[in-house]
N, C-alpha and C positions, 0 to 999 in steps of 0.2 A: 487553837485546833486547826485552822484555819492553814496556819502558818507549818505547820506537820505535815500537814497535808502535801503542799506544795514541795517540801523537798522532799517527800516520799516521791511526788512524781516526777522530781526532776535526776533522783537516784536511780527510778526504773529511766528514764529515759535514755542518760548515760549508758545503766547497763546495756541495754538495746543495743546503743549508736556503737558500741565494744563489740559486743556478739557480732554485730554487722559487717564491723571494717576486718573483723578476725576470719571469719566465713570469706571472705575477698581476696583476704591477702595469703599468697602464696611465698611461702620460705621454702630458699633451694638451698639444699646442704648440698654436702662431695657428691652422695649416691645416692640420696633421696629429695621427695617432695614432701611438704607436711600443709596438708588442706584443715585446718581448723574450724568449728563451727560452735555454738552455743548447746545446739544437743548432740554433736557428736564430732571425734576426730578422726580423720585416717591417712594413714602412713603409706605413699606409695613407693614401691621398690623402681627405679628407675638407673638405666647404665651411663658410667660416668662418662660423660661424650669427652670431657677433660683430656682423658687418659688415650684417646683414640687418635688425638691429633699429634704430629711428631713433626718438630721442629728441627730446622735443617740448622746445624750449628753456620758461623758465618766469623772465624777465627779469623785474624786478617784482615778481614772487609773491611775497607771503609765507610760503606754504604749498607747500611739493616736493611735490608729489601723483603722482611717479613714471608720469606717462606720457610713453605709448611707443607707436609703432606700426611696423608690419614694412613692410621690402623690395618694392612690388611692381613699379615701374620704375627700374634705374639709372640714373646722371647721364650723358648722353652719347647715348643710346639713340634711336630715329627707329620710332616705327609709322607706320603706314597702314593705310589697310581704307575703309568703308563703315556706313553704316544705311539701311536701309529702313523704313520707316513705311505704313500701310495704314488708314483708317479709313471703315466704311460704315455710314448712318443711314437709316430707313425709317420712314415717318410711322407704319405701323401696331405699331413695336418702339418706337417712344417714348410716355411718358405724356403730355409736354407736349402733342407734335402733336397727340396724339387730340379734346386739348379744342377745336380747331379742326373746327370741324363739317365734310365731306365732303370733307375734305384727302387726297390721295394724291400722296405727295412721295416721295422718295430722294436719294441724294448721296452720293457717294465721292469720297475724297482718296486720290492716291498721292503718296509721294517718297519718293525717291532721293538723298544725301547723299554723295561721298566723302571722304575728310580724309586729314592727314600731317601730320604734329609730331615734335616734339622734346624731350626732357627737359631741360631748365636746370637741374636738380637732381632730388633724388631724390624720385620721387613728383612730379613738378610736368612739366606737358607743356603747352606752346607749340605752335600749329601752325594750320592755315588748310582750312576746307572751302568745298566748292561743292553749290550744291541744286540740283535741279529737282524742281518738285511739280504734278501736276495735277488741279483738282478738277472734278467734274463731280454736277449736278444737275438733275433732269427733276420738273415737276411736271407731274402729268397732271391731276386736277383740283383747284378750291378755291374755296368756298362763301364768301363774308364780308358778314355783315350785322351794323350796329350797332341796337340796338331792334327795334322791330316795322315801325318803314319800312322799304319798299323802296326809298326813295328813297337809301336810306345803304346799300349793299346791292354787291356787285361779283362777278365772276366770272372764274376762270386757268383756262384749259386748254393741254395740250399748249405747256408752256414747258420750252425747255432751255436750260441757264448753262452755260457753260464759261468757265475759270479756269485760265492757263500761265503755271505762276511761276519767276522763276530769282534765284537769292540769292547773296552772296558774304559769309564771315563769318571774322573770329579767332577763337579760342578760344584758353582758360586750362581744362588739365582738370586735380586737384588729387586723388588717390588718396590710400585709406588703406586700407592690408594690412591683411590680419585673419588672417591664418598665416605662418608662421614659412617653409616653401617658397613663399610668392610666388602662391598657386594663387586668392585668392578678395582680392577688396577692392570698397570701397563707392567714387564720386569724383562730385564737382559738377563740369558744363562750363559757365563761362560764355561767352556769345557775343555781338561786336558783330556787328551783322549787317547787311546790305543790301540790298533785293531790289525785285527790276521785276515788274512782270503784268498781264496785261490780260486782261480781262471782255470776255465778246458773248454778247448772249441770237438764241436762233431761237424763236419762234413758229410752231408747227407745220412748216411744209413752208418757210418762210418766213425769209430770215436776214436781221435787220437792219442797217441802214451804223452803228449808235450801235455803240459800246463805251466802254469804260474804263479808262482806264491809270491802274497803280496802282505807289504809288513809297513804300517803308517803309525807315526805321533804327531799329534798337532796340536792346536790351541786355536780354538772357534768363538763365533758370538749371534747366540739367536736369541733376538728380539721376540716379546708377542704379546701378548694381552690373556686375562683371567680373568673371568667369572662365576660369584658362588652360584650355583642352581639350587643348593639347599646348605642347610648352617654345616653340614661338615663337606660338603661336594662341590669341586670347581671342575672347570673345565676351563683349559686353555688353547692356544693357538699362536703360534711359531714360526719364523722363518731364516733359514739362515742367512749371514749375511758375510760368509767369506770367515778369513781366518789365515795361519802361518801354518804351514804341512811338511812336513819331511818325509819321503817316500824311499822305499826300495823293493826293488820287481827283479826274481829271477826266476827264470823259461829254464825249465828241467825235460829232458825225453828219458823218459825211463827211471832210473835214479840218479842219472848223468847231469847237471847243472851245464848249461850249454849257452848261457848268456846272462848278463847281469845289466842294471837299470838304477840309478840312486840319483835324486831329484829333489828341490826344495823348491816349495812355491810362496806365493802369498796373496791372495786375492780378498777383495775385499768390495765384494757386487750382491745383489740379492739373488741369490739361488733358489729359481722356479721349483726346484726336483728336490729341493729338502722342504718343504712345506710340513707340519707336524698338527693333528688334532689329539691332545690327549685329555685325559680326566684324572684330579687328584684329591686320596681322600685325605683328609684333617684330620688327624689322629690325637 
């Protein structure tokens, strides 16, 4: 009896030390957790972090240098949004200007941008925007002499420029997460681009028949940084950084075309005056 006894309790004991190490021990599947217990089990739903990290191929290399970078658009996926951009300049807030003797000048630019795209893969977005931007600049007066002639010597007042531009452009934007949830990443946008606008100056009270239509394509590259604010809302931040332009400007009076302009540049600096705040929804 005795002897019954004893591996009865050495059965509950085992059972116990089971129940115990099971309650403790955590199995991780693909996409879940399983918490096991002796009076109960439960299955928690959890996201495959697996899936969110993205390995940079290294075809070629000699050297694995183990990089990686995270999730922060899936393959499949469609935003849209906007940027807005704002830049205003004032002869008396620049150095350059001031070295122009009795210059008083200003100038602001606005645009307005919307876009929509598409992910062809992960981190990589396809998609197509439209601009309108307009600048506008007043000088009121400006002093200009070369030497001590008068003869070389000129005088602006009460000049206003206005400038309505309207653009149509691709873009390729190319993200790289920098957290494990998706919340922060850096991305270049390149753009082919296309745009129309035309130039008229007024002279005081006075509007002249000249202007000039202005007809550009380029290929640009703005940098910037993204972050989600909420699971489908980001906001990002852009600057440009230069690009290849091909330009042509002709000065019309009337309906008369009375001068022509065609130009090809390529700079490649950070441009103060394209700075872009916009927001994008996750669709």
């Amino acid at each position: 009896m005795r002897f019954i006894e004893k591996i009865t309790y050495l059965l509950l004991v085992s059972l116990f030390a089971a129940g115990t190490a099971t309650a403790t021990t955590t199995n991780i599947g693909d996409d879940s957790v399983t918490v096991a217990s002796p009076a109960k089990r439960t299955k928690i739903q959890l996201a495959d972090s697996a899936s969110r990290v993205i390995r940079v191929p290294n075809e070629g290399a000699r050297v694995d240098r183990g990089i990686y970078q995270y999730l922060f658009i899936p393959k499949g996926q469609v935003i849209a949004g906007a940027t807005l951009s704002y830049a205003h300049l004032n002869s008396d807030d620049s150095q350059y200007l001031l070295m122009i003797d009795g210059l008083q000048a200003e100038c602001s630019m606005t645009r307005i941008s919307p876009f929509i795209g598409i992910s062809y893969a992960k981190n990589q977005v396809l998609g197509a925007r439209f601009a309108y931007q307009l600048t506008r600049g007043k000088v009121d007066h400006v002093e200009l002499q070369v030497g001590d002639s008068e003869d070389y010597s000129f005088a602006l007042s009460d000049v206003d420029i206005e400038q309505r531009s309207y653009a149509g452009a691709l873009f390729h934007r190319a993200y790289i997460g920098l957290d494990l949830r998706g919340r922060f990443a850096l991305f270049n946008e390149t753009r082919i681009e296309l745009s129309f606008g035309r130039n008229r100056f007024n002279y005081g009270e006075k509007t002249l028949d000249q202007y000039t239509k202005n007809r550009q394509v380029g290929v640009t590259f703005h940098p910037g940084v993204a972050v989600c604010i909420m699971n489908n809302v980001s906001m990002h931040a852009s600057i440009g950084v230069g690009g290849v332009r091909l330009s042509d400007s002709r000065v019309y009076d009337g309906a008369e075309m009375i001068g022509k302009r065609t130009a090809m540049n390529a700079n490649f600096r950070i441009n103060l005056t394209d700075i872009s705040l916009g927001i994008t929804l996750h669709l």
